[in-house]
Backbone as a chain_set.jsonl record, in Angstrom:
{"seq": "XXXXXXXXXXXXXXXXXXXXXXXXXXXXXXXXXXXXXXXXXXXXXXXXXXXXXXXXXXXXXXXXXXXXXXXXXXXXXXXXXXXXXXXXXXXXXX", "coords": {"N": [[87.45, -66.896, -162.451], [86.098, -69.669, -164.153], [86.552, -71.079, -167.106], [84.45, -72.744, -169.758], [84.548, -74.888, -172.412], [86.39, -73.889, -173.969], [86.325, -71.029, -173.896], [86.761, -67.759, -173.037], [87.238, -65.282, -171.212], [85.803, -61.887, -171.228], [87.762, -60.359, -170.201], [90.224, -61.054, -170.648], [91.01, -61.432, -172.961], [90.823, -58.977, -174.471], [93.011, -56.492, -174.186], [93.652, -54.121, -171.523], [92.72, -50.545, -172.453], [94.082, -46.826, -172.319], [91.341, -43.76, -172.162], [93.267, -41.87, -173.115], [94.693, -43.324, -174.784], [93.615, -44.574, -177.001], [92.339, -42.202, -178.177], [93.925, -41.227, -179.608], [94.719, -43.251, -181.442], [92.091, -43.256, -182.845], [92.555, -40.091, -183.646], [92.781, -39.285, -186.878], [94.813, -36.622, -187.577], [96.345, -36.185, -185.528], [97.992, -38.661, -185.717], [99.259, -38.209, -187.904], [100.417, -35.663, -187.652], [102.279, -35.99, -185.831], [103.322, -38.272, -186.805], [104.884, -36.752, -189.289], [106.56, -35.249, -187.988], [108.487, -37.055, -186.975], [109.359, -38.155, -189.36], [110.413, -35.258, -190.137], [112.262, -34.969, -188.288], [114.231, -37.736, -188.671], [114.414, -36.185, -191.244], [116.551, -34.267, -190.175], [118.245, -35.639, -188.736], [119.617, -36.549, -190.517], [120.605, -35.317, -192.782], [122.404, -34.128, -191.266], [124.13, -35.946, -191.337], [124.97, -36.445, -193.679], [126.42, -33.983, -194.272], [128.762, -34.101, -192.947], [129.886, -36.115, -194.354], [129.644, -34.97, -197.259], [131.35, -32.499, -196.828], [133.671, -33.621, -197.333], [134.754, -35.276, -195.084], [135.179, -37.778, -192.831], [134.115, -41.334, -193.405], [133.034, -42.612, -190.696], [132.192, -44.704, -188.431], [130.209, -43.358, -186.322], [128.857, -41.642, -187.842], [127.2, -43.612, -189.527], [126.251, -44.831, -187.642], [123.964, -42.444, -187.332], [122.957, -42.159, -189.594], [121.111, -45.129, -189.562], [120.039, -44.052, -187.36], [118.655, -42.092, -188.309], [117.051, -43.705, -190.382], [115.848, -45.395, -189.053], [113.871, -43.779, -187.104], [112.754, -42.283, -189.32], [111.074, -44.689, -190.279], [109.921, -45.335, -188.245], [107.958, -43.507, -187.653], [106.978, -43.295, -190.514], [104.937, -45.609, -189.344], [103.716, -44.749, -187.349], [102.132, -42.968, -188.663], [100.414, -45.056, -190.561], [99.349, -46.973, -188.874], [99.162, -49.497, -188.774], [98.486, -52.087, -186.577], [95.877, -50.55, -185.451], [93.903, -50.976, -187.167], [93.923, -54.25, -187.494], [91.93, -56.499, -187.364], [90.434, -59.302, -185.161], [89.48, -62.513, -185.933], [87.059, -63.279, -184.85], [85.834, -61.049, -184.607], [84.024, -59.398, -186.34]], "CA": [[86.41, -67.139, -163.391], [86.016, -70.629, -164.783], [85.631, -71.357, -168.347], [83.907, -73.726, -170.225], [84.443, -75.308, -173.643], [87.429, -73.268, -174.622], [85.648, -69.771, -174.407], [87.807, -67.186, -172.535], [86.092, -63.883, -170.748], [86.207, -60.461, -172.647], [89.041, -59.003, -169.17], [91.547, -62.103, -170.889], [90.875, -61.314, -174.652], [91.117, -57.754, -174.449], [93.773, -55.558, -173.031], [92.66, -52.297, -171.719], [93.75, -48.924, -172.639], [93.793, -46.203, -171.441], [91.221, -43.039, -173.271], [93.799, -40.786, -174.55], [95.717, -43.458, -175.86], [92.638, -44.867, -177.801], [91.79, -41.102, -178.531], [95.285, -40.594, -180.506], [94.631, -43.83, -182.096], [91.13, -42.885, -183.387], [92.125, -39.132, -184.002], [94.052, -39.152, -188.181], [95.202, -35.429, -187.435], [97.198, -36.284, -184.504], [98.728, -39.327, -186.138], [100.13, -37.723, -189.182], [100.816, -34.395, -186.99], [103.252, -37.291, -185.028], [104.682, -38.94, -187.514], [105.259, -36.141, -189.902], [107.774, -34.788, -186.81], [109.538, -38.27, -187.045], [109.847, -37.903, -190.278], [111.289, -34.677, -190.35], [113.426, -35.472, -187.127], [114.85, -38.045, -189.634], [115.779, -35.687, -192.083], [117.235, -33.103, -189.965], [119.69, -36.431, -188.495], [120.212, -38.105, -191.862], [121.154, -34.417, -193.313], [124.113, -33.382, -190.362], [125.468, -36.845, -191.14], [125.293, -36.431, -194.762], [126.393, -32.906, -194.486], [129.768, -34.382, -193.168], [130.569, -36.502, -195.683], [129.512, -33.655, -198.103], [132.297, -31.689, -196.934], [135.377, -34.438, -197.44], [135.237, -35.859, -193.493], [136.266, -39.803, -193.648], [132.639, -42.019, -192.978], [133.16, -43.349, -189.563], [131.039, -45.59, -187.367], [129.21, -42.6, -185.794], [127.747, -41.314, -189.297], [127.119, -44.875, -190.092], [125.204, -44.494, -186.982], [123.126, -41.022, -187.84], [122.152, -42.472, -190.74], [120.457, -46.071, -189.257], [119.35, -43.891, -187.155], [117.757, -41.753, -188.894], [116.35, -44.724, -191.212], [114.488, -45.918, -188.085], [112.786, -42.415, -187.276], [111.691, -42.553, -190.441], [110.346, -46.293, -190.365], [108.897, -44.976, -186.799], [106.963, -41.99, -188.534], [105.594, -44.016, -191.123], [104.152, -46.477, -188.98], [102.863, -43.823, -186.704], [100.724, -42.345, -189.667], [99.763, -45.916, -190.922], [98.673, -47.252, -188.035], [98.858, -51.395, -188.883], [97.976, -52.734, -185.072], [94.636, -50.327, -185.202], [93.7, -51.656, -188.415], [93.815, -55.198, -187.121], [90.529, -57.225, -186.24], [90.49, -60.379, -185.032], [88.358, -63.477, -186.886], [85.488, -63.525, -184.245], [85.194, -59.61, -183.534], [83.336, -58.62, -187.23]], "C": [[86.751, -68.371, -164.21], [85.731, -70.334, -165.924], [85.335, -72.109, -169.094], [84.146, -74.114, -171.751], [85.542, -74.246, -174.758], [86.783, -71.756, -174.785], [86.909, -68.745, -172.955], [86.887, -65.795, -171.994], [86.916, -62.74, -171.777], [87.243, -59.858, -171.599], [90.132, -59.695, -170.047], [91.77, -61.739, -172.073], [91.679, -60.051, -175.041], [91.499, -56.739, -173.972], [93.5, -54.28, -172.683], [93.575, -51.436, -171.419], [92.479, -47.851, -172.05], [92.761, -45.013, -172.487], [91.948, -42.195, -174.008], [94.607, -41.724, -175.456], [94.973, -44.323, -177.602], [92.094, -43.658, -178.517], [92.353, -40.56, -179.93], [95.524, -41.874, -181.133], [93.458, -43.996, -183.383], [91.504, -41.208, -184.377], [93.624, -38.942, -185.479], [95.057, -37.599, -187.713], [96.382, -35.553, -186.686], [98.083, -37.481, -184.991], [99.558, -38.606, -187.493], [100.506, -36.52, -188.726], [102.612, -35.437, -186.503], [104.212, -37.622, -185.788], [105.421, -38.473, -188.843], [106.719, -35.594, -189.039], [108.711, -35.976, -186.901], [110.306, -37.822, -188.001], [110.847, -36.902, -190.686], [112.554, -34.593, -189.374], [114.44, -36.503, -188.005], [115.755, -37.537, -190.491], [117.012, -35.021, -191.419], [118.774, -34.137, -189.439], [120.307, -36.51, -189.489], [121.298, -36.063, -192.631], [122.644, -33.94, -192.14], [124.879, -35.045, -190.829], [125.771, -36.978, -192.661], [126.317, -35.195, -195.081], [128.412, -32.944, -194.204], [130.502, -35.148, -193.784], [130.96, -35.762, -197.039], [131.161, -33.102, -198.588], [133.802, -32.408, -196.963], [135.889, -35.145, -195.725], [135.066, -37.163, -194.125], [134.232, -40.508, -192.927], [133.451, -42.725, -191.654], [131.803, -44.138, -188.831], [129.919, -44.814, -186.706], [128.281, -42.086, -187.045], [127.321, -42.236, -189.633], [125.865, -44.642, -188.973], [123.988, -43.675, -186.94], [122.56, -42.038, -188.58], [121.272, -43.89, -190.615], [119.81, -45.313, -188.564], [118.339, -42.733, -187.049], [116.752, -42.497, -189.906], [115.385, -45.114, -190.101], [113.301, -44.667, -187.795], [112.052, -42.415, -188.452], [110.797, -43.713, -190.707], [109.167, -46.003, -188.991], [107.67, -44.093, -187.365], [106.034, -42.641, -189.472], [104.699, -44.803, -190.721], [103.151, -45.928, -188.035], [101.783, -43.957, -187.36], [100.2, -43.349, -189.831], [98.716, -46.607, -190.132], [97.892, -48.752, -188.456], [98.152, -52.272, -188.186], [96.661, -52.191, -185.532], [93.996, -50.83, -186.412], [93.273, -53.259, -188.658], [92.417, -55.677, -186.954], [90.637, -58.932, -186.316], [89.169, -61.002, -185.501], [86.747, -62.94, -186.248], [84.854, -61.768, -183.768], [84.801, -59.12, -185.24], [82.114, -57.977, -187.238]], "O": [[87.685, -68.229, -164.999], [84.852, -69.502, -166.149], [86.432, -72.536, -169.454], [83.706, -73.173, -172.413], [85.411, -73.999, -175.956], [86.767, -71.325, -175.938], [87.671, -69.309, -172.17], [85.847, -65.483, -172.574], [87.884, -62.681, -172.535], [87.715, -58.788, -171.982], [91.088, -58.953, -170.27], [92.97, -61.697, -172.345], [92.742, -59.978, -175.657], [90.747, -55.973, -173.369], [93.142, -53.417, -173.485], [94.576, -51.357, -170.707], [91.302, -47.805, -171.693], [93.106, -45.077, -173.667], [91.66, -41.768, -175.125], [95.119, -41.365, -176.516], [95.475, -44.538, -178.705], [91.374, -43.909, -179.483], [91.852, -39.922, -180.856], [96.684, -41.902, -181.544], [93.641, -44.557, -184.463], [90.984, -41.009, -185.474], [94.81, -38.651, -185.324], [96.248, -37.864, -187.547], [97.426, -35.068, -187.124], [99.228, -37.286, -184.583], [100.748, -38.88, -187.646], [101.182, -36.015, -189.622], [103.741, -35.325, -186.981], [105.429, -37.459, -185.702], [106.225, -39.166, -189.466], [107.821, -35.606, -189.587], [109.902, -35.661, -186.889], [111.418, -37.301, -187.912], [111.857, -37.189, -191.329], [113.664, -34.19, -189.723], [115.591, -36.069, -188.062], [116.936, -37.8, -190.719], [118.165, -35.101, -191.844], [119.94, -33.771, -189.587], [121.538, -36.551, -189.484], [122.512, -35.962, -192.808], [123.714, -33.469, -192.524], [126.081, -35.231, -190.638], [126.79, -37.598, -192.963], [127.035, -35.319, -196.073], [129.224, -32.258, -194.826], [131.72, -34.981, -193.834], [131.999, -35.817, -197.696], [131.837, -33.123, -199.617], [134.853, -31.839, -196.671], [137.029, -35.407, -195.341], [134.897, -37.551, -195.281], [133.482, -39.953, -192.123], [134.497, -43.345, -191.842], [130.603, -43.882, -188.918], [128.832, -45.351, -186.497], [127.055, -42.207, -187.05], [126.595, -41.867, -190.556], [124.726, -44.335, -189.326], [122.964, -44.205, -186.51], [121.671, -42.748, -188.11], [120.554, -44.008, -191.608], [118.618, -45.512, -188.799], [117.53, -42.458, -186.163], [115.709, -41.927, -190.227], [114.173, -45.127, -190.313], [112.138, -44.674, -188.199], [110.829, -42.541, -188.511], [109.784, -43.56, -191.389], [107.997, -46.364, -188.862], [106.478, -44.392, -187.3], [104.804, -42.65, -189.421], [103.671, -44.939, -191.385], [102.027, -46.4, -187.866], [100.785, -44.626, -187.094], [99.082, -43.233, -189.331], [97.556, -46.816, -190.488], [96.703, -49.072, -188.479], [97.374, -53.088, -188.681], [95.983, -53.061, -186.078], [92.999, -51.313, -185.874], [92.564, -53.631, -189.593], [91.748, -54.966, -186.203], [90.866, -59.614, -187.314], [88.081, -60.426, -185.53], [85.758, -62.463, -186.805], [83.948, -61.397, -183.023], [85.532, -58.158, -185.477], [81.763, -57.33, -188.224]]}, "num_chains": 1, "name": "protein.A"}
C-alpha cells in the first residue's frame, strides 16, 4: 500500500490487540482486582525480608534483594490499577 503526502494507513498506525486484552483494559474491576494482588504480593515479600532483619539476622544481598523486589511489585500493581498507556491519545485521534 502506497502512501501519499506523508499519510500512513490505519494497519501501520495502530497495533492490534487482541479482545480480552482490550476487555481487561476497559474493565476498572479487573484492574484494581490485579493490581491489588501485586500489591499485596509485595507486602507479603517485603514483610519475610523485613521479618529477618526484625529478628537480629545480618542484611545480606538476598534481603537487599526481597526488598527491590518487592518495591517493583508494588510499582507493577500501581501501574496496573492506573493504567497510563490506556489513558494515552494521540494528537490526531480526538
Amino acid at each position: 500500500m502506497a502512501t501519499t503526502g506523508g499519510e500512513m494507513s490505519d494497519n501501520i498506525t495502530k497495533p492490534p490487540t487482541s479482545k480480552s486484552l482490550q476487555a481487561f483494559k476497559d474493565c476498572l474491576s479487573c484492574r484494581l482486582l490485579s493490581g491489588g494482588g501485586l500489591i499485596l504480593a509485595a507486602a507479603y515479600v517485603h514483610n519475610g525480608a523485613r521479618r529477618v532483619m526484625r529478628l537480629g539476622g545480618p542484611t545480606s544481598v538476598g534481603t537487599v534483594a526481597q526488598i527491590t523486589f518487592a518495591a517493583c511489585l508494588a510499582g507493577w500493581g500501581v501501574i496496573v490499577m492506573v493504567d497510563p498507556v490506556g489513558k494515552m491519545k494521540r494528537a490526531d485521534e480526538k
